[in-house]
Structures are given as structure tokens and as C-alpha cells.
C-alpha positions as CSV (number, residue, x, y, z in Angstrom):
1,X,0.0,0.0,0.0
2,X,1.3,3.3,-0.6
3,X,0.8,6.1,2.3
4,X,0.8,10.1,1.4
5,X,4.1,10.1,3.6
6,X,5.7,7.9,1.0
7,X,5.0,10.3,-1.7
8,X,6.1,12.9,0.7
9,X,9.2,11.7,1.1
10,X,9.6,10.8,-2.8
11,X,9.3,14.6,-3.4
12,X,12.1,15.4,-1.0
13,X,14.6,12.6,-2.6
14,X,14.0,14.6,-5.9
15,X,14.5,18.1,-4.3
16,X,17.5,16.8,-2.5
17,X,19.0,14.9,-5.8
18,X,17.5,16.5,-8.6
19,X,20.3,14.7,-10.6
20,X,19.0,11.3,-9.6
21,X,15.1,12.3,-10.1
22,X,14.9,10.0,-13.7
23,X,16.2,6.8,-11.5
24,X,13.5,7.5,-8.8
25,X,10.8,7.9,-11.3
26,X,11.6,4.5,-13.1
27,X,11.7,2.4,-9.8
28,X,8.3,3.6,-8.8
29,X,7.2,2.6,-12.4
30,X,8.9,-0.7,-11.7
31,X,6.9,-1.0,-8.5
32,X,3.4,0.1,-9.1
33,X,3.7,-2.5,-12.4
34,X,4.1,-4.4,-9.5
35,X,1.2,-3.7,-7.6
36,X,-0.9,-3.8,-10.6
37,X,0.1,-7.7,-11.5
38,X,-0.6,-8.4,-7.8
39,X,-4.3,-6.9,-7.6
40,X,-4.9,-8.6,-10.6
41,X,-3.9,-11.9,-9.6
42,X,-6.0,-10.8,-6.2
43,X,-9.0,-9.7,-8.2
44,X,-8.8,-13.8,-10.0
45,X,-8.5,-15.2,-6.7
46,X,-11.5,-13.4,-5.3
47,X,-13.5,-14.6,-8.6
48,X,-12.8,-18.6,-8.3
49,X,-13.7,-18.1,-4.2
50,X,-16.9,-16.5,-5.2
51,X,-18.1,-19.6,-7.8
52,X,-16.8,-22.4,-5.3
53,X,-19.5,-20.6,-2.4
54,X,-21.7,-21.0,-4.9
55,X,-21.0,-24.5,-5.5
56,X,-22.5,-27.4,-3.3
57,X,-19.4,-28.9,-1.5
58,X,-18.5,-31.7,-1.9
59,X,-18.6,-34.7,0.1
60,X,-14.6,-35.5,-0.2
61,X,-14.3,-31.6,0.8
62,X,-16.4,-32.1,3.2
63,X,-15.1,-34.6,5.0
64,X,-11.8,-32.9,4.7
65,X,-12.5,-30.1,7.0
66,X,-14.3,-31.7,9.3
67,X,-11.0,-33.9,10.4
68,X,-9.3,-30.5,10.2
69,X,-12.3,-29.1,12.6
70,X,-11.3,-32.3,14.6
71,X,-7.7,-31.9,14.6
72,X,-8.1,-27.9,16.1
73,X,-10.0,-29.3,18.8
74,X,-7.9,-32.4,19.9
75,X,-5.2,-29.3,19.6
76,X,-7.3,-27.3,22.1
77,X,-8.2,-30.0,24.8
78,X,-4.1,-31.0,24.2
79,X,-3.0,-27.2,25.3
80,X,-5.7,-27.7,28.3
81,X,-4.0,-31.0,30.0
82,X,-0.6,-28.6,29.9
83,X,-2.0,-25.4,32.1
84,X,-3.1,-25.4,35.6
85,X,-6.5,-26.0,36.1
86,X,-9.4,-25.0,39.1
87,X,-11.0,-28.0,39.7
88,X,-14.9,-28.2,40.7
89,X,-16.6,-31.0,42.5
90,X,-20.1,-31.1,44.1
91,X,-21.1,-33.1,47.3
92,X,-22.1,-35.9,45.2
93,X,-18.8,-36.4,43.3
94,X,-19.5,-35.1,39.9
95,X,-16.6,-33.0,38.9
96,X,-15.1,-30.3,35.9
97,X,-12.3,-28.9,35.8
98,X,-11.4,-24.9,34.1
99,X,-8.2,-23.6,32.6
100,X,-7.1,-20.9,35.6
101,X,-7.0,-18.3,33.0
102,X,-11.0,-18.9,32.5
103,X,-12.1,-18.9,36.0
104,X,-10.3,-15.7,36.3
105,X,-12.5,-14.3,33.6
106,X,-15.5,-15.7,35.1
107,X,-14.4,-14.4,38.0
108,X,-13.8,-11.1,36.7
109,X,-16.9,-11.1,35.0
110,X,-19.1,-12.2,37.4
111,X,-20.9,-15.1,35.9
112,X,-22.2,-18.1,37.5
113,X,-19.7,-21.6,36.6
114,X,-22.4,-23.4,34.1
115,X,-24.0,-26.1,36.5
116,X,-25.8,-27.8,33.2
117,X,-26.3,-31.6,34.1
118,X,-25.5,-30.9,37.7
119,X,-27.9,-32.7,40.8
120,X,-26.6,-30.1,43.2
121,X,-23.9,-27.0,43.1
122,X,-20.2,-27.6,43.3
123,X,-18.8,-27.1,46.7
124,X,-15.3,-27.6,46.2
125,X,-12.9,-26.6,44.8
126,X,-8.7,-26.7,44.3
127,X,-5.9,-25.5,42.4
128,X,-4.1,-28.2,40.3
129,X,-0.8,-28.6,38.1
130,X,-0.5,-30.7,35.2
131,X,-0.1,-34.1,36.1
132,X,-1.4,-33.6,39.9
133,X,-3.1,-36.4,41.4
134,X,-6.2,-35.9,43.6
135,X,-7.5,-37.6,46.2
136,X,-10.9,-37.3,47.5
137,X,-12.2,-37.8,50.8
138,X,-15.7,-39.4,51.6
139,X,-18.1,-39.1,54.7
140,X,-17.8,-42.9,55.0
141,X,-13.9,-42.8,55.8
142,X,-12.6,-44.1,52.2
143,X,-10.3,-42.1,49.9
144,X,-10.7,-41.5,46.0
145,X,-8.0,-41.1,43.7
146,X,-8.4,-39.0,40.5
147,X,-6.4,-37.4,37.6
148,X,-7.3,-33.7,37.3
149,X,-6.4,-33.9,33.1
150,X,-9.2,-36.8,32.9
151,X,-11.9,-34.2,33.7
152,X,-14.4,-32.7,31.3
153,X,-14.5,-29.0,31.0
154,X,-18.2,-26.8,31.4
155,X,-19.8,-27.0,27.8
156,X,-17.8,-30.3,26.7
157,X,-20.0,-33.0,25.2
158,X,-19.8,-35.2,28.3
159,X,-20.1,-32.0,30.9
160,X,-19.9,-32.8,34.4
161,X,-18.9,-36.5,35.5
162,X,-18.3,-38.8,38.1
163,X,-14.5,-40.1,38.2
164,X,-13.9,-42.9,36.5
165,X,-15.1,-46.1,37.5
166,X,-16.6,-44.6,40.8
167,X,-19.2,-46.2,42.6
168,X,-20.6,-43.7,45.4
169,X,-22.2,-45.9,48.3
170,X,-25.4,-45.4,49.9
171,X,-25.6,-41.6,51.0
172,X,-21.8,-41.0,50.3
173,X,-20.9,-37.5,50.3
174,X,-17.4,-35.8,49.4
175,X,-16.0,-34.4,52.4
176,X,-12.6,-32.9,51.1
177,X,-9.7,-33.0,48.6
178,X,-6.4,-32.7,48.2
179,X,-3.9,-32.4,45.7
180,X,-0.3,-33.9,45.5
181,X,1.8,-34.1,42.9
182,X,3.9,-37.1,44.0
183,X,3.4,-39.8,47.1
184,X,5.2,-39.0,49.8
185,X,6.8,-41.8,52.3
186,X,4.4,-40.8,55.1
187,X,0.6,-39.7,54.8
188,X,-0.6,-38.1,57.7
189,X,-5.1,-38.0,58.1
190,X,-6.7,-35.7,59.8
191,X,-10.8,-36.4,60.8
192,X,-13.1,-34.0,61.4
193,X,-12.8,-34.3,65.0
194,X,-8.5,-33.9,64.8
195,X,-7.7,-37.6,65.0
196,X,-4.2,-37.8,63.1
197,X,-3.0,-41.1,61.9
198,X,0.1,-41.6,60.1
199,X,0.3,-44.2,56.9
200,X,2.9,-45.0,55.0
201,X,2.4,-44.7,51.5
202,X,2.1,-48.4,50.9
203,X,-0.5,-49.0,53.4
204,X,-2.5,-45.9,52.5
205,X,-2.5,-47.2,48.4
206,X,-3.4,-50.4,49.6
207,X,-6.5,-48.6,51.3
208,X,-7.1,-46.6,48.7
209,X,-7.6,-49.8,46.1
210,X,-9.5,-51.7,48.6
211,X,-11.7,-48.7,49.3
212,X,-11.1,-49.3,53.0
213,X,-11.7,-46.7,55.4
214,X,-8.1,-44.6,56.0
215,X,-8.8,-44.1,59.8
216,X,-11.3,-45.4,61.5
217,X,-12.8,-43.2,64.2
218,X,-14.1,-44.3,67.7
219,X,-16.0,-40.9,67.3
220,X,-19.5,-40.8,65.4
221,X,-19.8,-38.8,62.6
222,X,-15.8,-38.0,62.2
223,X,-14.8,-38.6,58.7
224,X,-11.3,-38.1,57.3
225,X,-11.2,-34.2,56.6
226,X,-7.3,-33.7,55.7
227,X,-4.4,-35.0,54.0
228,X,-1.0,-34.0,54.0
229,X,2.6,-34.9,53.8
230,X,3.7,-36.4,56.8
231,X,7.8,-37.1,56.2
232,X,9.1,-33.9,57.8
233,X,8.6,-30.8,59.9
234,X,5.2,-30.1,62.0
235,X,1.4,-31.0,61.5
236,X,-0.3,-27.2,61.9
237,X,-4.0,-27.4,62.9
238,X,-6.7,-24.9,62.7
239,X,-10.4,-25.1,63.9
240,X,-13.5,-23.3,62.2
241,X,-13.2,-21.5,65.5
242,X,-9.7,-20.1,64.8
243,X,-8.2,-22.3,67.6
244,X,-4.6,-23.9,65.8
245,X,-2.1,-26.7,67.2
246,X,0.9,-27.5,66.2
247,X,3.0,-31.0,66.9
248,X,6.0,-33.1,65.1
249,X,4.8,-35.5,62.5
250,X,7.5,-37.4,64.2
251,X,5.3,-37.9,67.1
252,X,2.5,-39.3,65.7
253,X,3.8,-42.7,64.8
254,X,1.6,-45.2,66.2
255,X,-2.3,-45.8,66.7
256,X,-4.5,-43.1,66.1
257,X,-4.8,-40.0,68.4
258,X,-6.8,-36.4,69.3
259,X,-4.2,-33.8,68.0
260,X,-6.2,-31.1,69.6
261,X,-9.0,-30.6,71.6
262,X,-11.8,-29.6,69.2
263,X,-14.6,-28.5,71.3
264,X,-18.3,-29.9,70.8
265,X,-19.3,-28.2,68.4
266,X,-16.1,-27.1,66.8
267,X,-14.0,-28.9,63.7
268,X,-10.8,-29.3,61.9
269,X,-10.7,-26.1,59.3
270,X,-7.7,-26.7,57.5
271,X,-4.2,-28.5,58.1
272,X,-0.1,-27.8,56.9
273,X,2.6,-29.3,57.1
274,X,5.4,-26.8,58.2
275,X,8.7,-27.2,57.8
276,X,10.1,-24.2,58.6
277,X,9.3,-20.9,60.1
278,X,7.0,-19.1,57.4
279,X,4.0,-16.9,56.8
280,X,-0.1,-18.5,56.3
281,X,-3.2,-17.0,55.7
282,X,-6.4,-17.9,57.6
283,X,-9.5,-17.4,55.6
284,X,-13.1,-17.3,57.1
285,X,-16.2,-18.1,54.9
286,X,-17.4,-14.6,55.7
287,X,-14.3,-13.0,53.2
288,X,-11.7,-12.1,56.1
289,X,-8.3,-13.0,55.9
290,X,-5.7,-12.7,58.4
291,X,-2.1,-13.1,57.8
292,X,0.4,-15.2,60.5
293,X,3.4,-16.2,60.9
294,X,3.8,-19.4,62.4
295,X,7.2,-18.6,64.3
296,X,5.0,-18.0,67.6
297,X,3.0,-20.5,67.2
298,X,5.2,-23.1,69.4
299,X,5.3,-26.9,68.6
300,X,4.3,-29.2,71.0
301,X,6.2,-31.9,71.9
302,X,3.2,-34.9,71.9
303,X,0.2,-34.2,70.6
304,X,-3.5,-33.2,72.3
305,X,-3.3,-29.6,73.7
306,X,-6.3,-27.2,74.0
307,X,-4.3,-25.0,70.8
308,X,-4.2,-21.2,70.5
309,X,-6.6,-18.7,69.2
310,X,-5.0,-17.4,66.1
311,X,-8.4,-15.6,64.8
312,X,-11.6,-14.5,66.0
313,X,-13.9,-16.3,63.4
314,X,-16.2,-19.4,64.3
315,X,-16.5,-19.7,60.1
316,X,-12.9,-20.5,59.6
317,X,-12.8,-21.7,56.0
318,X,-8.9,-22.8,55.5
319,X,-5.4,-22.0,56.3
320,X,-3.1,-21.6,53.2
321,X,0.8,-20.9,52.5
322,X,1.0,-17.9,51.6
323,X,2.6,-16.9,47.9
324,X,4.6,-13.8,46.5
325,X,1.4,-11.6,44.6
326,X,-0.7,-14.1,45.1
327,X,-4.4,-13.6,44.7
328,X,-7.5,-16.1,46.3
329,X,-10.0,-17.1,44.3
330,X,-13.1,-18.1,46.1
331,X,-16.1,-20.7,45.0
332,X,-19.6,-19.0,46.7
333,X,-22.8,-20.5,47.8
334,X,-24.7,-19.5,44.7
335,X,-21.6,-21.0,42.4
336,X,-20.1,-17.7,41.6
337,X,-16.0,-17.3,41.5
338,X,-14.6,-14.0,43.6
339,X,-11.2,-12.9,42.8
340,X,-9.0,-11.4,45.5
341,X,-5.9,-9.9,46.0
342,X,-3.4,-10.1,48.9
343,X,-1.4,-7.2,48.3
344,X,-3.6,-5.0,51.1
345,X,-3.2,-8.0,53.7
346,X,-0.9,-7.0,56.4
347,X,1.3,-9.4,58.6
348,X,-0.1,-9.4,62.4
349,X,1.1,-11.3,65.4
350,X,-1.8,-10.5,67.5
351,X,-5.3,-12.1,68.2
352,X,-8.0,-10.5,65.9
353,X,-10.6,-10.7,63.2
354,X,-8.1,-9.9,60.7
355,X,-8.7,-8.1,57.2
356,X,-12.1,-8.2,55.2
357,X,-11.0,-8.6,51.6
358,X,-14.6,-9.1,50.1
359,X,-17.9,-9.3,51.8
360,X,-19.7,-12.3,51.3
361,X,-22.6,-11.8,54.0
362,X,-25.5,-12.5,50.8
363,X,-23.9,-15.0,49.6
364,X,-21.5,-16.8,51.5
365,X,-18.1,-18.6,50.9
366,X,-17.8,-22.6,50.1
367,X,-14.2,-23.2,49.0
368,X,-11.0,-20.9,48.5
369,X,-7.7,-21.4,46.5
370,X,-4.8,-19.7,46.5
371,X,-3.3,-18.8,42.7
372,X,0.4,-17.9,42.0
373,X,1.2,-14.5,40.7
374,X,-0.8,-13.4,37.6
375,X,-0.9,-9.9,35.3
């Protein structure tokens, strides 16, 4: 395309070397000759498109472009299994997974996840890497384990499903999940009441093929809630109420036993493993987060004390590491995602309700993830 700046600067070549202005002439002959074959050769191309729309196509043709139609997709869903991923799950085990890059815009957007197919709203939810393994944890004490790439997207042909060759018993319910990207050599279980059992990772895979109970619980009603590596460094507790505990992993060899003393009507929130002096964050289901560090939060040496108050919540929703420029994305009653920053959150050492970050009083908090840094 030629601009008027071209010709501009055309005229000033000639001004400036009036000697050389027969040269200058003859290469823009040579170049809009040029053109002109080009736009011809266009103007032929544009003809044959216009009598082949007009055709029918052909069934060879056809045919054709559909396997290329095929070939994009398989291309697509490929790209997928390589990205993180925010995987969904209801109460009754059906489960989706979303690329982390569109959760953020349905986040940001403030749509509803697509619950098409669905017998109840997802109410879980967790960050996963390619290749992660999950494993799910049911009211009646057995664990689940399931490939986060296997999952169906919202708006695939199959939609939501169950995990693969998944059975739910009798008035089974998901409890919790978590993610890991390798076995470690210990498992350490947490129930809802903070009985802690360690299992090596033999004995717990053996349980898990079986689909044996992983702890079972002279307690009614006290289901496994956690799971998390139990080789090194200390098992950190924290209650709905915001009362934490923390103990050796070491010292949990052996039979099951009370970590902490949950009271009545209090329950295990969340569980860490720490293995060195660091920072968490404390989220209640009510969108306030406070910020810790775990250095004053002494380790016991055997486990089942009364714990410290870290927060004053009673709807303590989980208890994160924390991440450089990290933001929380939350799943909400209603099955809406909330994106959050952490920049505002400051670091406290003293008893409080900490920082309200969103306010979810209308519609409250189900699950919360933690994402790494993101433009």
C-alpha cells in the first residue's frame, strides 16, 4: 500500500538529488507494475472463491474439514492438559475442571460456573498442576483417587462427570480434597474431629484400592477431613473456630490420636505441614483473611493440647501458605467465583478478626484457592 508520507518523502529525494530524479521515477514505475500484477492476480483469486461458495461442497471436501475441525479441537483440549487448572466438585462427586486463565474471567466477570447436568452445586474446589493427582475424601472414611487432566470442561460434550469407575455408596458424600503431585513416604489423616493417623504410602495405596476406610474413628460422625505430607517438619491445625495446634509429625507414629481438643461443636478447618518458620493465611467463609506467621505458634512436643486462638472467626474456611502476589479465588454459595488480591493483607502477630478482603454476608463462601502471581 502506498501512504501520502511515501509520496512525501519521494518529493524530497528529488528536491534533494534533482540529478537522480529520472532513476526514482523508473523504480516507482517498476513497483506500481508491481502492484498492478498483484491486484490482478487478487481480483482472479476473489472470482474462483466467489463460484466455489456457490458451488455445493462436496462430500470429499467435506469430509476434509471436518477432520481439520477435529484436529483444532484435539489441539485445544491437548493445550488444556498442559495449564493449571481449578478443579470443581459437588457433594455428590460429579466433577469439571477450568483452565485458571478462564475462572479468572468468570471471575472477573461475574458469571455463574455453568452447572448444566449438575444434581446439586459444586462445593469444592482446588488448584491443580498438570499431572497432579487428587484424592478425595468421603463421609464414609474411604479415599478417592483421580487425575485432574481426565476431567471434562463446562460446555464439553460429556459435561460434568463422576470419576472414572466410581461407585458412590449409599448416601456417600465428598467431604474434602487434596492435591499432590507425588506420594510422599508418610501420609498423615486428619478427621473431622483432629484424629491424626500416620500411613505410609504403601498402606495408605493399599486402602485406597480396597476402598477401606483410612482411619477409622471411635467418634461418630468424624470422617477423614485432611491429608497431607507427613515425612518432615510439623502438622499445623486450625479449627473453624480459629483455635490452631501444632506438633512433630514425628510424634505421631503409632495408633491413632486427638491432635487437639476440638470443642463440641467445633471442627478441623484446614491442616499444613510446616517445615520451617513461614508466613499463612487464615481465611473465614465470611471474606476475612488474616495473615500469620507461624514462628510464635510453638510446637508441641506430643500431641492433644487445648491449641491457640489465632483468629476470631467461628466460620474458619482454611489455612493456606501464603505466595509472592498471590491472589484467592473463592467458589460461593450460589456458584459464583470472587477474585481477590493479597497485596492489602498486612502481617499481624496478635489475636484479631483480621482483614475483610470481600464481603460475602448474601452469599456466602464454600471453598477458597490460592493462585500464584498473575498480570
Amino acid at each position: 500500500m502506498i501512504r501520502k508520507s511515501d509520496v512525501r518523502w519521494w518529493v524530497l529525494e528529488v528536491r534533494k538529488h534533482p540529478e537522480a530524479a529520472e532513476s526514482i521515477i523508473e523504480e516507482l514505475a517498476k513497483r506500481l507494475i508491481e502492484l498492478d500484477i498483484q491486484n490482478e492476480g487478487l481480483r482472479d483469486e476473489i472470482i474462483q472463491l466467489q463460484r466455489q461458495s456457490q458451488a455445493p461442497i462436496e462430500t470429499e471436501a467435506a469430509e476434509r474439514l471436518r477432520r481439520q475441525v477435529s484436529t483444532l479441537q484435539q489441539q485445544i483440549r491437548d493445550t488444556n492438559t498442559h495449564t493449571p487448572s481449578v478443579v470443581l466438585l459437588t457433594d455428590t462427586f460429579e466433577a469439571c475442571r477450568i483452565p485458571v486463565s478462564r475462572a479468572v474471567q468468570l471471575a472477573r466477570d461475574g458469571h455463574v460456573i455453568p452447572q448444566d447436568q449438575l444434581s446439586s452445586r459444586p462445593r469444592h474446589m482446588i488448584y491443580a498442576q498438570p499431572g497432579d493427582q487428587l484424592i478425595l475424601l468421603t463421609s464414609t472414611g474411604r479415599g478417592i483417587q483421580l487425575e485432574a487432566t481426565g476431567l471434562p470442561q463446562p460446555g464439553d460434550s460429556t459435561g460434568w462427570t463422576l470419576p472414572a469407575d466410581f461407585q458412590p455408596q449409599d448416601r456417600e458424600r465428598l467431604i474434602s480434597t487434596t492435591v499432590t503431585a507425588a506420594s510422599p513416604r508418610f501420609w498423615t489423616v486428619i478427621t473431622r474431629k483432629g484424629l491424626v493417623q500416620q500411613l505410609i504410602h504403601t498402606d495408605f495405596d493399599r486402602r485406597l484400592a480396597q476402598g477401606a476406610q483410612l482411619v477409622e474413628s471411635p467418634l461418630r460422625n468424624d470422617p477423614p477431613l485432611a491429608l497431607v505430607d507427613g515425612d518432615e517438619g510439623d502438622l499445623l491445625l486450625v479449627t473453624r473456630w480459629g483455635i490452631a495446634e501444632r506438633v512433630p509429625h514425628r510424634t505421631l507414629i503409632g495408633p491413632s490420636s486427638a491432635a487437639i481438643e476440638v470443642g463440641e461443636d467445633d471442627q478441623i478447618a484446614g491442616a499444613l505441614t510446616v517445615k520451617a518458620d513461614t508466613e499463612i493465611l487464615i481465611v473465614t467463609a465470611s471474606g476475612y483473611v488474616m495473615r500469620r506467621g507461624t514462628g510464635r505458634i510453638a510446637s508441641r512436643p506430643r500431641p492433644g493440647g487445648e491449641g491457640k486462638a489465632l483468629i476470631q472467626a467461628y466460620d474458619v474456611l482454611a489455612v493456606l501458605p501464603i505466595k509472592p502476589r498471590a491472589h484467592l479465588l473463592f467458589l460461593t454459595y450460589s456458584g459464583r467465583l470472587v477474585l481477590v488480591s493479597l497485596a492489602d493483607v498486612p502481617l499481624v502477630e496478635r489475636l484479631g478478626k483480621g482483614t475483610q478482603i470481600h464481603d460475602f454476608t448474601r452469599d456466602p463462601a464454600v471453598s477458597v484457592v490460592i493462585l500464584p502471581y498473575m498480570r
